[in-house]
C-alpha positions, 0 to 999 in steps of 0.5 A: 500500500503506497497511502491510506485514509482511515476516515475515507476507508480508502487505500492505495495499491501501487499496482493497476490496469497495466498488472492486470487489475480490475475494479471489482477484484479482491486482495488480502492484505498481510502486515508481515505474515498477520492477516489485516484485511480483505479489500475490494478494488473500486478503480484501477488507472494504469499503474496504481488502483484504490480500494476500500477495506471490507470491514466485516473481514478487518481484523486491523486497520490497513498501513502504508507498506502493508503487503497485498495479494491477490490470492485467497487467504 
């Protein structure tokens, strides 16, 4: 994750369009090996997208340099 807004509920991924990703796609997302959410991508540019948590899955609040991937958890 490259930013993230705790009040909008909104991160940045610094991947996108030209990775392959898709609004509508789902990642998880690690801070080292702990499990910290699943978020949904809403738009993808070319080379970053932004998503929002799913809450109901949050065990944390997403950071900056937290690890996402796209494989189920």
């Amino acid at each position: 994750m490259v930013a993230v807004s705790d009040t909008m509920n909104l991160a940045i991924l610094s991947v996108g369009s030209d990775n392959g990703v898709q609004a509508g796609m789902e990642f998880t997302i690690y801070r080292g090996p702990e499990f910290v959410t699943k978020v949904v991508i809403e738009k993808a540019d070319n080379e970053w997208s932004s998503c929002r948590s799913v809450l109901e899955f949050q065990k944390s609040r997403p950071q900056v340099d937290d690890c996402a991937c796209s494989k189920p958890y």
